[in-house]
N, C-alpha and C positions, 0 to 999 in steps of 0.2 A: 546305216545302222542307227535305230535309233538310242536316245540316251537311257531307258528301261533296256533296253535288252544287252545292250554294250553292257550296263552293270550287270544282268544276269549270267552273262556269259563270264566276265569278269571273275564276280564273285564265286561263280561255280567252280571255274579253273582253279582259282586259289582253295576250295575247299576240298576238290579231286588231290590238286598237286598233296596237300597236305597229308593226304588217306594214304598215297603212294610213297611218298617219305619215307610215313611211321613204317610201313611194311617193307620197303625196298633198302632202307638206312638205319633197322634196330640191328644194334651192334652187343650181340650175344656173347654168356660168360667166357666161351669159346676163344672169342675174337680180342677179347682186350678187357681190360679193367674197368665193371662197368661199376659205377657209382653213383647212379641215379637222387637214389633217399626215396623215392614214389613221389618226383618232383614231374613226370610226363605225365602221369595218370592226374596229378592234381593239376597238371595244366592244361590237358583234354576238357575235363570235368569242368573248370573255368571257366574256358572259352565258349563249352559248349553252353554251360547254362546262362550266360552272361549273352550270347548270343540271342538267345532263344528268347530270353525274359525282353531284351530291349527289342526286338522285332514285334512280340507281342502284347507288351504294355501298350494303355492308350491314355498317354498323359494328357493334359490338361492343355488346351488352347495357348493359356499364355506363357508353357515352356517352350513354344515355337524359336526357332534359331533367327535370328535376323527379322522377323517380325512376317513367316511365314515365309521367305522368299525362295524360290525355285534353284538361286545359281548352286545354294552348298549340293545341290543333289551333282550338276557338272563338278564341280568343284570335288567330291569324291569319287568320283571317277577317275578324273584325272592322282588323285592322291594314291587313290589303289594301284594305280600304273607304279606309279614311284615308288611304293612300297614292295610291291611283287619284284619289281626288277631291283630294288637293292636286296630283298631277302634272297631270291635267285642269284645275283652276281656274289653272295657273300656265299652262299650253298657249292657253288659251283668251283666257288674259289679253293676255297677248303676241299671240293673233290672228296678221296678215298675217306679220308679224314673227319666229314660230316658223319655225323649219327642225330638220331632225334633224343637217344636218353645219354644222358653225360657218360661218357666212357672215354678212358685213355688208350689209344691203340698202340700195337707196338710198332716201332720205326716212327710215331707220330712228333709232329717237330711243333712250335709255335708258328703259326702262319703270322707272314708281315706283310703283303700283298694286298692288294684291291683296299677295299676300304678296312683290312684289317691296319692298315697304316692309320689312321685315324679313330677306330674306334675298335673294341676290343669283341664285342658282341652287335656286328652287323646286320647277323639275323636275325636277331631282338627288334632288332631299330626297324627294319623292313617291317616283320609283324607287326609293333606299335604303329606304324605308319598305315598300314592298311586297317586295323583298329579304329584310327583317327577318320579314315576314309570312310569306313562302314558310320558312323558317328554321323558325320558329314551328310551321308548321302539319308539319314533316317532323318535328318532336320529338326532335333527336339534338344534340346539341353540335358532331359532327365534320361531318354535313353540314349546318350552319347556316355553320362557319368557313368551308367548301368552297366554299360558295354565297358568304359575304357579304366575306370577304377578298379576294379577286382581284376581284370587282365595283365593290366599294368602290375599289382601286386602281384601275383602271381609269378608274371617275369621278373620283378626282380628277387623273388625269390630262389629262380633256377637259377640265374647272374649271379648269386652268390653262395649257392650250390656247387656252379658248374666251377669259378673260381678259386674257391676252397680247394676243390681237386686239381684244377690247373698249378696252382702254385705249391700244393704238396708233389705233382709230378715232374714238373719243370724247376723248382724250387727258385735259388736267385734269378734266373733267366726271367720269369717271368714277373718276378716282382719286378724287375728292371722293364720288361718291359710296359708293364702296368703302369710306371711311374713319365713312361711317354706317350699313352692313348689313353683317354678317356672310356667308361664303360659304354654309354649308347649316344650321346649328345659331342659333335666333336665340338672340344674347347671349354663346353660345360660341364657334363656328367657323365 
């Protein structure tokens, strides 16, 4: 397979998985305490324009990555791999429990499992990571910022969204456990 189409395939998957989420894992008034604030809708809207803009801007010769050179294109490849498979291992961890818009379910406990031992928003971290890959694989400094500044604000926007609600629903439990994982960096942030 060659390295064009391994990313095609890639990044399609990861944009399929994602359409299938929002419709298979929105967790309605029904189901559980949902307290979003219209933080998925501004994070759609994000990704998507930020998406859009760096794929079709055509900056300027000398914001080339590395001085034009072919590896960062392998080089996100392999990044999107790691990023998919930490947002999947952290999706999957969490099971029933995953939704795409912040809601607290009932019976819902604090997961401490998989990388939730380490960091507190896993699939944050995967998504930046596959971000960083898309950045990567476009080779330009201006559309890496384009893509990864507004998404990155973005996410940490729902990170402290989604946490607000976590620690009003679990209240000391999870400042406790706050005060032993990091939000997306383990050991730093």
């Amino acid at each position: 397979m060659s390295l064009s189409l391994a990313w095609k395939v890639l990044f399609g998957f990861w944009g399929v998985s994602e359409v299938l989420l929002a419709v298979a894992t929105r967790t309605g008034r029904s189901e559980g305490n949902v307290r979003d604030r219209g933080s998925q809708i501004i994070l759609w809207i994000v990704i998507a324009s930020a998406i859009t803009a760096c794929v079709w801007i055509k900056p300027p010769a000398w914001a080339s990555m590395f001085g034009g050179a072919r590896w960062p294109e392998t080089a996100g490849v392999i990044v999107l791999i790691a990023g998919l498979a930490i947002r999947w291992t952290a999706i999957l961890t969490l099971g029933k429990s995953f939704s795409v818009n912040v809601a607290i379910k009932d019976l819902q406990k604090i997961c401490r499992a998989g990388f939730y031992r380490y960091v507190r928003h896993p699939s944050y971290l995967g998504a930046l990571v596959a971000f960083l890959a898309v950045g990567l694989h476009l080779r330009n400094w201006i559309s890496f910022a384009v893509l990864f500044v507004p998404t990155t604000a973005a996410l940490l926007y729902r990170i402290h969204i989604e946490e607000t609600v976590l620690r009003e629903a679990f209240g000391e439990e999870y400042v406790e456990y706050s005060k032993s994982t990091k939000r997306l960096i383990p050991g730093v942030y």
